[in-house]
C-alpha positions, 0 to 999 in steps of 0.5 A, spaced: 140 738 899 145 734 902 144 731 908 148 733 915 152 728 915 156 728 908 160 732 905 157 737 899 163 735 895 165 729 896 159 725 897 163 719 900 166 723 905 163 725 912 161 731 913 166 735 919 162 741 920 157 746 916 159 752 912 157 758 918 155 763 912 151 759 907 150 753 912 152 747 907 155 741 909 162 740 908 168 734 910 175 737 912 178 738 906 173 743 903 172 748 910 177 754 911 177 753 920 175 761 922 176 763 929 171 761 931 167 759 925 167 754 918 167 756 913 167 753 906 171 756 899 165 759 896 167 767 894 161 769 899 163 764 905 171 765 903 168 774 904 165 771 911 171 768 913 175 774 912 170 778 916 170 773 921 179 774 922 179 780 921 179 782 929 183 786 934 190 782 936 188 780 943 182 775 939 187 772 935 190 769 941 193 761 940 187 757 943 189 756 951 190 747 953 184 744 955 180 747 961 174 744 965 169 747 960 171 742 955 167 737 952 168 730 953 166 724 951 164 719 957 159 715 953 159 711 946 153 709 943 149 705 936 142 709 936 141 715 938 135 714 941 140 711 947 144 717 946 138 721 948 137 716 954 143 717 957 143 724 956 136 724 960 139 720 966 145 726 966 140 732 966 137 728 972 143 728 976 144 736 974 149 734 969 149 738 962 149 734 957 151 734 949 149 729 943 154 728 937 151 724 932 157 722 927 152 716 923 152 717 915 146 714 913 147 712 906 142 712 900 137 708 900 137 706 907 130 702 909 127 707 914 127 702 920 134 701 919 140 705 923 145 709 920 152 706 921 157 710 925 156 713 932 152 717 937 157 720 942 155 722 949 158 728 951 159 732 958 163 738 961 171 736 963 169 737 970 163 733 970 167 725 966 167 723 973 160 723 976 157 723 970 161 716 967 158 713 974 151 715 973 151 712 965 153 706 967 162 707 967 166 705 973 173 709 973 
């Protein structure tokens, strides 16, 4: 089994998602995006895909421009345990909080050793504002 952060195929590539059929995970070059969904190009995930699409036209819409319900960045960090801190000190304030972490960790990594890359800190758009405030940002 491969781990979360790299892709099945192209094992030094970063994973960009997961399969939502057969739950592998994949980098951008090796997933199908759905309507709501990835999906990779294996025959049954490919079926899955095509079920997926296969919904009444007003589904089929173009995504509308950025609402207040998007995801936004307010926070980067090494460690996901900062990451975690930080999202603990939002939902204090009665922020909803999200954790993308976006580390690879490559084989043979000492398990006292942090994965390279990133822990993104993410909120609701209505909510960058207050919340780079309670995370320690000034606008």
């Amino acid at each position: 089994m491969t781990q979360p952060n790299v892709c099945q195929n192209h094992f030094n590539e970063k994973a960009l998602s997961l399969c939502h059929h057969c739950q592998g995970y994949f980098c951008s070059k090796c997933l199908n995006e759905g309507r709501e969904f990835y999906f990779c190009s294996k025959p049954d995930c490919l079926k899955a895909l095509q079920d997926e699409t296969k919904a009444p036209s007003e589904e089929n819409k173009p995504n509308p421009p950025m609402t207040m319900e998007d995801w936004v960045t307010v926070a980067i960090y090494y460690e996901r345990a900062s990451a975690e801190a930080g999202s603990e000190r939002l939902r204090e304030h009665g922020i909803e909080s999200r954790i993308v972490d976006e580390r690879t960790i490559p084989p043979g990594l000492p398990p006292d050793e942090e994965p390279e890359g990133n822990v993104e800190l993410q909120v609701r758009a209505a909510d960058t504002h207050s919340a780079m405030k309670v995370v320690g940002f000034n606008l």
